[in-house]
MIGU-704090 format. One record per residue (C-alpha): chain; residue in one letter; x, y, z; residue number from 0. Coordinates in steps of 0.02 Angstrom, whole numbers, padded with zeros to 5 digits, always signed. Layout:
R chain resn      u      v      w resi
R     A    A      X      Y      Z  NUM
...
This chain:
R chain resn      u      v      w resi
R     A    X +00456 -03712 +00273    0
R     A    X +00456 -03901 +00255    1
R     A    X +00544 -03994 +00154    2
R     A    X +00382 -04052 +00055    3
R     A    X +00331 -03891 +00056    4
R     A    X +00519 -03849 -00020    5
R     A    X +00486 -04000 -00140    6
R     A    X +00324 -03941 -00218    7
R     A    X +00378 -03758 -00258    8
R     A    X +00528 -03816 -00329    9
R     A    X +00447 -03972 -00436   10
R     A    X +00301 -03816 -00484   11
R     A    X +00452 -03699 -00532   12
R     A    X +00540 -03846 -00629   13
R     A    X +00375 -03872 -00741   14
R     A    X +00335 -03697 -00784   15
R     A    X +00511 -03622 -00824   16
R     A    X +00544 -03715 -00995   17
R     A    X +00380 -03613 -01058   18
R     A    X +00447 -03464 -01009   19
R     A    X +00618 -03483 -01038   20
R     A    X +00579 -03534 -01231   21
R     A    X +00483 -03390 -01270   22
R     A    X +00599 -03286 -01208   23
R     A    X +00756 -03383 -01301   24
R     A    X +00654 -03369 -01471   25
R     A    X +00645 -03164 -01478   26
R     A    X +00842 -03199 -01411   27
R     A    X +00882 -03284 -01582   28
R     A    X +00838 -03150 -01694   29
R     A    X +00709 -03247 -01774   30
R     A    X +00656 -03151 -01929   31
R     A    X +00463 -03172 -01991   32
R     A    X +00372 -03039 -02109   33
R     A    X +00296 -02963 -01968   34
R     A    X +00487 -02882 -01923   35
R     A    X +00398 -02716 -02002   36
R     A    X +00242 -02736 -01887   37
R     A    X +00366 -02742 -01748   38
R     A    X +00448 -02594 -01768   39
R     A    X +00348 -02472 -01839   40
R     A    X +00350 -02282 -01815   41
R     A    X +00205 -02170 -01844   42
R     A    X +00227 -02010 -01938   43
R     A    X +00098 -01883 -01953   44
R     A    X +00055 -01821 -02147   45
R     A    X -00060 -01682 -02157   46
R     A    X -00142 -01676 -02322   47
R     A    X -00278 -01516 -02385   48
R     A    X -00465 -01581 -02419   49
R     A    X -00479 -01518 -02588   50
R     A    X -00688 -01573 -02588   51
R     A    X -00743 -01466 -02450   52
R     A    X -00683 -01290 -02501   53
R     A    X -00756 -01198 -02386   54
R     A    X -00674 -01297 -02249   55
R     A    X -00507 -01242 -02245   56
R     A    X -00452 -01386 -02097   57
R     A    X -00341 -01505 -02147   58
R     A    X -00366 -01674 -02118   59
R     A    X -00245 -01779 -02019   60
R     A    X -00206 -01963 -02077   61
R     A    X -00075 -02063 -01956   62
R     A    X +00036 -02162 -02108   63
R     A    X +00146 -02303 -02015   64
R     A    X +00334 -02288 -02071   65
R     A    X +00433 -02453 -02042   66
R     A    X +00591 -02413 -01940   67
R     A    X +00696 -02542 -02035   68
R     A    X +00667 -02424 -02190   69
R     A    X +00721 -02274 -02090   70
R     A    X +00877 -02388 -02032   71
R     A    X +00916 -02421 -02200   72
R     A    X +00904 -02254 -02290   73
R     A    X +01003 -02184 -02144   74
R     A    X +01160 -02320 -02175   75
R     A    X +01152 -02286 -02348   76
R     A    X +01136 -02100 -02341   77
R     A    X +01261 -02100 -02220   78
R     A    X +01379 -02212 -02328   79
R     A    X +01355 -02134 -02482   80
R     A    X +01395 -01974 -02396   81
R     A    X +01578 -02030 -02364   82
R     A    X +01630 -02084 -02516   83
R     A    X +01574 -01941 -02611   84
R     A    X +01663 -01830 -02495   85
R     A    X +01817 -01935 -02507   86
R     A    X +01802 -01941 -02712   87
R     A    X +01791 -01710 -02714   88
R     A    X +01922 -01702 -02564   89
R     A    X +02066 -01805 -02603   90
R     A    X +02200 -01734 -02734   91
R     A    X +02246 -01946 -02785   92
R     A    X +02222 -01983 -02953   93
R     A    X +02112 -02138 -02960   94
R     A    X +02137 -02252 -03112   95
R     A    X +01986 -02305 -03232   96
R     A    X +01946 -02470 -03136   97
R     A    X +01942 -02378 -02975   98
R     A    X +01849 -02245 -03025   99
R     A    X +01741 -02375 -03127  100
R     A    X +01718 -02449 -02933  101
R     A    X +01666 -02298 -02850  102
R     A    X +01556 -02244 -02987  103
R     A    X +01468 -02424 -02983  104
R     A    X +01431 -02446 -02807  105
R     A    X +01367 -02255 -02771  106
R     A    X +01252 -02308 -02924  107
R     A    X +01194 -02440 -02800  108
R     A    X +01170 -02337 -02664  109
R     A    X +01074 -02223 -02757  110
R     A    X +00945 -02315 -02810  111
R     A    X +00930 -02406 -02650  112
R     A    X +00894 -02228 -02563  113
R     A    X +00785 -02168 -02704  114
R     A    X +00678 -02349 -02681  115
R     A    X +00676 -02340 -02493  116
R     A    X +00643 -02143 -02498  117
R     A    X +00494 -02188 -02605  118
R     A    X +00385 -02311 -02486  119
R     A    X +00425 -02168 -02365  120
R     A    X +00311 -02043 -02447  121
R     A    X +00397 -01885 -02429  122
R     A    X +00383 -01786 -02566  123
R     A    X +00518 -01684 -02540  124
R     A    X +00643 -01825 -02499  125
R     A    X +00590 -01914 -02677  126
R     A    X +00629 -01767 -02769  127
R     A    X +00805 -01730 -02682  128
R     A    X +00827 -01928 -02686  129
R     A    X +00785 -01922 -02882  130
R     A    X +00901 -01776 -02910  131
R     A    X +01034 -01872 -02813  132
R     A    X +01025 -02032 -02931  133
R     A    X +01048 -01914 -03085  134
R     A    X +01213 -01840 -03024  135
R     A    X +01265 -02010 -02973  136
R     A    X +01222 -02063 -03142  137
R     A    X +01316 -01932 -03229  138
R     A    X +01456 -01971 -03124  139
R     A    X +01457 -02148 -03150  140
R     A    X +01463 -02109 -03343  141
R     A    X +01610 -02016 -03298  142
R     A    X +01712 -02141 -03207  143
R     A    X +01658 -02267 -03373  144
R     A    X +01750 -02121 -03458  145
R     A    X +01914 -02110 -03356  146
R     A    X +01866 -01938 -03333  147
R     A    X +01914 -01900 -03127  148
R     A    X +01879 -01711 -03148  149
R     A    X +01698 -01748 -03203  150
R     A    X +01691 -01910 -03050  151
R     A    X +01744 -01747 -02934  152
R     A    X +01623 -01625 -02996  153
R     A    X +01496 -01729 -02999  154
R     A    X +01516 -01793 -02837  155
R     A    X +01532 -01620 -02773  156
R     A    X +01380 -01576 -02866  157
R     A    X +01271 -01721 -02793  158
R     A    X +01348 -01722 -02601  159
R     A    X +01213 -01580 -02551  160
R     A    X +01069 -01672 -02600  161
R     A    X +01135 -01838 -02507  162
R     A    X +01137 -01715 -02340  163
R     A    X +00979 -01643 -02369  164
R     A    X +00910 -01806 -02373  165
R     A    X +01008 -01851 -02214  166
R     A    X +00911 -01728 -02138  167
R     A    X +00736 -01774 -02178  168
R     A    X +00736 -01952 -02149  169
């Protein structure tokens, strides 16, 4: 090749790279819009029973779009929530009233962020566990407001199946 030749591919190459190389540097910044839940979505099949047509005895299958995110989060908090209440009916410490006041206050928190994520998820049998969940945590936030650590350990004991079944249908 000539040098002009040289010349013009690289002066072509100059003048389209900054319009690829910004689109590409944008998605690198983590630039968050409301379409993040368009972006990752994940489909999940529903089947529901046509009650109208009795004679039909198909069911009818809708396609309801899950955002991952939600998934994401349930899963952290799940996950999270998990570990303390195993920690809280495992250990043999005795916790003092503030830091029983602690744990019961922030598995309150991660309660009702499960039971409010579980919900836009639409599975019925996740709400109900998720909802069963929030009451133990409740009662054993009560508990820890009491200073009582045998009732912060039963209850915790009493709720950690239901955080584990939900583990395993998100």
């Amino acid at each position: 090749m000539s040098i002009r030749a040289n010349t013009a591919l690289l002066s072509c190459l100059l003048l389209v790279a900054p319009a690829l190389l910004a689109d590409h540097d944008k998605e690198k910044r983590g630039r968050h819009d409301d379409n993040d839940d368009k972006k990752f979505e994940r489909k999940v099949k529903v089947e529901h029973e046509n009650e109208r047509d009795e004679d039909e005895a198909r069911v009818a299958r809708k396609v309801r779009v899950v955002p991952a995110n939600r998934v994401v989060i349930i899963n952290n908090d799940v996950n999270r929530l998990e570990s303390i209440l195993a920690t809280t009916q495992g250990t043999a410490v005795v916790f003092t009233q503030p830091t029983l006041i602690r744990v019961g206050n922030e598995t309150n928190a991660l309660a009702n962020r499960i039971v409010s994520n579980v919900v836009l998820i639409r599975n019925p049998n996740a709400i109900t566990a998720a909802r069963t969940l929030r009451m133990h945590i409740r009662q054993l936030r009560a508990a820890a407001a009491r200073g009582d650590a045998a009732a912060v350990r039963l209850h915790a004991r009493e709720a950690l199946p239901f955080v584990v079944r939900i583990d395993g249908m998100v």
